[in-house]
N, C-alpha and C positions, 0 to 999 in steps of 0.2 A: 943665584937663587937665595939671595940673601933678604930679599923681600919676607915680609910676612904674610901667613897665606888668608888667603880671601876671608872676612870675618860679615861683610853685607850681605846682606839675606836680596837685598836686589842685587849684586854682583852675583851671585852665584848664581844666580838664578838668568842672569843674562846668556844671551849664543855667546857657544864661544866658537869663532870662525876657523881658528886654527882646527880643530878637531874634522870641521866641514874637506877642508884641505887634505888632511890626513886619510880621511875614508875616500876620497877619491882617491889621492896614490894609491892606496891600497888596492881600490876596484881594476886600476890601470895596470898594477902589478900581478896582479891574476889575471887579467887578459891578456899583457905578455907572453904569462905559462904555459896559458892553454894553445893561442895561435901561434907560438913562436914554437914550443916545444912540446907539449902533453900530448896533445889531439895529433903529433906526428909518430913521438915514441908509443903513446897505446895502439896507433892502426886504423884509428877512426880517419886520418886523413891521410891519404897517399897519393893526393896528386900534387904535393911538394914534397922538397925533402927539406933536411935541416939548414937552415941560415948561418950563416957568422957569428949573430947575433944569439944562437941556439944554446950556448954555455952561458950567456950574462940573462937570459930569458927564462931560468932553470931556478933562479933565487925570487922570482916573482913568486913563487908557491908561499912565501913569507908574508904575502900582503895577507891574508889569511892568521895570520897569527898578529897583525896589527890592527885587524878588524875585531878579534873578540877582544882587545886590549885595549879599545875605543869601547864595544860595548859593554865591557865590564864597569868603564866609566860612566856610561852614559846610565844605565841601569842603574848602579848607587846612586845616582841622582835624584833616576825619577822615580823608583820606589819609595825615597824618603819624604814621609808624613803619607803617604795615599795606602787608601784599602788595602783591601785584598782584588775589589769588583773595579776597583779607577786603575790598578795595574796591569789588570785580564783587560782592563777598553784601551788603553791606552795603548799598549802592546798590540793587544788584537789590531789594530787599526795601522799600527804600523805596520806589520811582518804581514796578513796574510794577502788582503786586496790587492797590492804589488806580484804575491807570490802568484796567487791563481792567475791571472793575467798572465804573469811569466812565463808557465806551466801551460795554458791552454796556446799562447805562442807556437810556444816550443812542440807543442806534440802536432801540433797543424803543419808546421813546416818538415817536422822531424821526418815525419809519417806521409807526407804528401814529395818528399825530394829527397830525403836522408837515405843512408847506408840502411839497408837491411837492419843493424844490431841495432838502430836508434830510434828503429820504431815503437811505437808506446801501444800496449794492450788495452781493452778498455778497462781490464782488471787494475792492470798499474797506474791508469790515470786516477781509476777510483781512490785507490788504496794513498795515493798522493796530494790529495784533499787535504790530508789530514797532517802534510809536513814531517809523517811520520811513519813511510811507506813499509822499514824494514820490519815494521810489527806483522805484518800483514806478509811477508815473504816476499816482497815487490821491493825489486831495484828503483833509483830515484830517477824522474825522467830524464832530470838532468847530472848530470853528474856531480857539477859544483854543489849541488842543493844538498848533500851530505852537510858542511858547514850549518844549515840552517836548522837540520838535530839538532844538532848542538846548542845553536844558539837557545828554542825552543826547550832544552831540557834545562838548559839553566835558568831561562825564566821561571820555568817551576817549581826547579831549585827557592828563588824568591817567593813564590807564590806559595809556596808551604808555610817561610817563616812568616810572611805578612798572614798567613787562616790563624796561626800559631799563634799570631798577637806579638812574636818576636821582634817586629819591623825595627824598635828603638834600639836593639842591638847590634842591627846589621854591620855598624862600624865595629862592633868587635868580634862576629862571628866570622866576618871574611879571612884574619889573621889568624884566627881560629883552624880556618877552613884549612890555610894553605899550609903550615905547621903539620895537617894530617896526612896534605897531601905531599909532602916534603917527606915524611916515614914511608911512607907506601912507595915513593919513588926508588929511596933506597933503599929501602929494607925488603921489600918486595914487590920486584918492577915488575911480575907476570900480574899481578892486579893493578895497576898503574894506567891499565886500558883502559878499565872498567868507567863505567858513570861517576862522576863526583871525585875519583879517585884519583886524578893528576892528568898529564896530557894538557891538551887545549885547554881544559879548563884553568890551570895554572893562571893564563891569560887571564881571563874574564875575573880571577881574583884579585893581580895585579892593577889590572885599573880601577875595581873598587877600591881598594888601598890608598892608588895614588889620590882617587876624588875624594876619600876620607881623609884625608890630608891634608887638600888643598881646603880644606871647608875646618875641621878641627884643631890643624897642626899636628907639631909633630907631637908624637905618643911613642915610650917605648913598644909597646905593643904595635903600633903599627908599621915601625922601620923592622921590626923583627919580622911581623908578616910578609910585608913587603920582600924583604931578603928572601924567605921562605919558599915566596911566590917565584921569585926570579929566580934560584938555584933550580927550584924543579921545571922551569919554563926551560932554561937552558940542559937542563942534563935531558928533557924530554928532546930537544932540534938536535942534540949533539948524538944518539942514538936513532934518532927519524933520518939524519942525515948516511949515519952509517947503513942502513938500511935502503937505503934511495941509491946512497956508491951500488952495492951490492946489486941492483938490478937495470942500473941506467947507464948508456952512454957517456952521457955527459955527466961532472961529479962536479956535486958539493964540497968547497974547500968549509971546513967547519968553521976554519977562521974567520971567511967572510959571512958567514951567517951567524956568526956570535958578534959579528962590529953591526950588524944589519940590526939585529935584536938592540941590541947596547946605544944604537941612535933611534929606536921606538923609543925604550925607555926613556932615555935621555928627554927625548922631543914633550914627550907624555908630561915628565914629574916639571918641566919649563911653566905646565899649567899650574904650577905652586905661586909663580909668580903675577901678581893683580897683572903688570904689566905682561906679560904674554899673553894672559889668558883672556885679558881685554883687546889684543891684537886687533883689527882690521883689514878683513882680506878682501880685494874686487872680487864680485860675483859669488862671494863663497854658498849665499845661501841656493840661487840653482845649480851648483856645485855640488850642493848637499844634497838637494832633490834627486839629482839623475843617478846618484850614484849607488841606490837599491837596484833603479829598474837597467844599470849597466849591467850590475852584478849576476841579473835575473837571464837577463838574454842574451849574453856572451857565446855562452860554449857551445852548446850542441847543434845551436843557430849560426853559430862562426865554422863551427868543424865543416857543416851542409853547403854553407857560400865558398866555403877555400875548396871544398871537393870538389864542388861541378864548375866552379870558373877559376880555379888557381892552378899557377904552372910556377915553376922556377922563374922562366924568365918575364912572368907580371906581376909575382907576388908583390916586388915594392910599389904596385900602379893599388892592386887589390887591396892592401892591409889598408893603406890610407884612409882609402873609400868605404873599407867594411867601418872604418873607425868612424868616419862621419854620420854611414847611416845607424852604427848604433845608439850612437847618443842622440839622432833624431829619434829613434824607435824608443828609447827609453824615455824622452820629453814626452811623446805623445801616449806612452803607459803612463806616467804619471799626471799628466793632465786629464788622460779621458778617465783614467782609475782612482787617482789617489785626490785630485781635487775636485773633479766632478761628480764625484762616488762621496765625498767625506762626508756629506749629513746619512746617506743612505748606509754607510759604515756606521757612524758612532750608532746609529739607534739598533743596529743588527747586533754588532757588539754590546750594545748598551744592556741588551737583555739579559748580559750574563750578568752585570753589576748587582742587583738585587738578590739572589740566592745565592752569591758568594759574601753578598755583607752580611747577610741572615746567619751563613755558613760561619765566618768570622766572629761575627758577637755572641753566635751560640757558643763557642767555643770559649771566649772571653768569659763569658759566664758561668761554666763547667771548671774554667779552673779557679775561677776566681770562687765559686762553692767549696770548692775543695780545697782552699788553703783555709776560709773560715771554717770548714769543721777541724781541720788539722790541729788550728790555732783553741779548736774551744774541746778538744782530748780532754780525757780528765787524765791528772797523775800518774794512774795505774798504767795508765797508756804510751806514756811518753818516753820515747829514747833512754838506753841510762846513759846519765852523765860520768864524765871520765872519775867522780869519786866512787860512782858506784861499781865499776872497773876496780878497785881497790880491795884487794886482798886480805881479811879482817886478820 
């Protein structure tokens, strides 16, 4: 990495393939978890029992933590120069037409063939609309869809500093960010849970760092963030881990979940270099497609097919074949959803654009008043200065 990092306003702004790659390992590594080992250890599936494979199937819960580590990157990206209303379309269009699709899937099958516990209320389906079912007291249809909180609070996270007018800071509020949430880890891990406060989010700071980086260089502030981020990403898996010993069969060796971390990061900061980050992968870009609407219909839809047709002695005939019709199923959500749907998206989303620029500039111009009257005080008014601090 001895390259210097990206300084073209067209390189940075090009795919970068390797990242395409990476969020499918990731989707691949959560579908491990769930079919090999979650959906067995919770109870949701009991017509297999566990594999050989059930202990290396157990650190896919990590793809999950390589996912907000991509989108922390990909988010300081595409926040920077745009609104407040081009970041709400932009996002909007990615995260939810995918999701409801996912969502209306999953409760037709869930509800129509699933276990009992996986059936979806019409309350819960409502209340899940909104990506944000726990306000509302309703479990997520799906299980995985907890991550997607998350993801959604930290866009808002952004979506504050862009109303804020802060947007030009964001390469320094992020090291900001992780510095606070570096205290709170150790100083006081019973708040550590909390929103904004460490945890996953750790991730999603990490890789704005690393793409602050690869676009500015280096900064002492930003190796310091950066560290920041990474002490409390790891001291967050090395208590998540003890915690998961504590109630599972199968155990997390910490070691191997900190070389697992240590080769995210590793792969991630590789995009410092023009030449990685310009990589070229076959097929990476429907790589990159399928791997939302993977992510979407995996689990609850995988736990209902392994119940009613899986046994010990087909599962290896079953898994294949669940694996090929899911990436079918997820081709045909993103083509009847996400590309056949994309002008009927941007203008649905597009409504929000205007009343959050309005929201924006209003804002921009309340403080921008309020520093010109600051500036036009008279004397009488103004701070005393550290002579006037002086003792006669």
């Amino acid at each position: 990495m001895a390259e210097a990092p990206v300084s073209s306003e067209r390189a940075m702004h090009r795919r970068v393939e390797l990242l395409d790659v990476l969020r499918f390992v990731a989707a691949l590594m959560v579908v491990c978890f769930h079919w090999l080992f979650n959906g067995i250890s919770n109870g949701k599936v009991d017509s297999v029992t566990f594999s050989a494979s059930a202990p290396l199937a157990v650190y896919g819960v990590y793809g999950v933590h390589l996912f907000f580590l991509i989108s922390g990157f990909v988010i300081a990206e595409s926040a920077r120069g745009k609104s407040a209303g081009d970041f709400v379309v932009s996002r909007g269009v990615r995260l939810f037409p995918a999701y409801w699709a996912g969502m209306i899937a999953t409760t037709v099958v869930v509800t129509a063939w699933g276990r009992p516990e996986l059936h979806v209320s019409p309350l819960q389906f409502l209340a899940n609309i909104t990506m944000l079912p726990r306000i509302f007291h309703q479990a997520p249809i799906d299980g995985v869809y907890w991550t997607l909180t998350i993801e959604l609070t930290f866009y808002l996270l952004v979506l504050i500093v862009l109303l804020l007018g802060l947007g030009r800071f964001l390469d320094a509020l992020f090291p900001v960010w992780s510095f606070g949430m570096l205290v709170v880890t150790l100083m006081a891990p019973a708040l550590s849970g909390l929103p904004y406060l460490g945890g996953y989010y750790a991730f999603f700071a990490s890789g704005a760092i690393i793409a602050s980086i690869r676009r500015r260089g280096f900064t002492l502030l930003g190796m310091l963030g950066l560290g920041a981020s990474m002490i409390t990403a790891f001291v967050f898996v090395a208590r998540n881990a003890a915690d998961f010993n504590a109630h599972n069969t199968f155990q997390i060796s910490q070691l191997v979940a900190f070389a697992l971390l240590g080769a995210f990061y590793l792969v991630m900061c590789l995009l410092w270099s023009p030449r990685a980050a310009a990589l070229k992968v076959p097929f990476s870009k429907p790589i990159s497609d399928l791997t939302y609407p993977v992510y979407l219909l995996h689990a609850h839809i995988g736990y209902t097919v392994i119940q009613r047709w899986g046994s010990d002695s087909d599962r290896w005939i079953l898994y294949p074949s669940m694996l090929v019709g899911l990436v079918l199923a997820a081709w045909l959500l993103h083509w009847g959803v996400e590309v056949k749907g994309k002008s009927l998206w941007y203008r649905t989303f597009g409504a929000l654009r205007p009343p959050l620029d309005t929201l924006q500039s209003a804002i921009a111009r309340l403080t921008t008043r309020r520093v010109a009257q600051a500036s036009r005080r008279r004397p009488s008014q103004e701070l005393p200065t550290a002579h006037d601090w002086v003792e006669p």
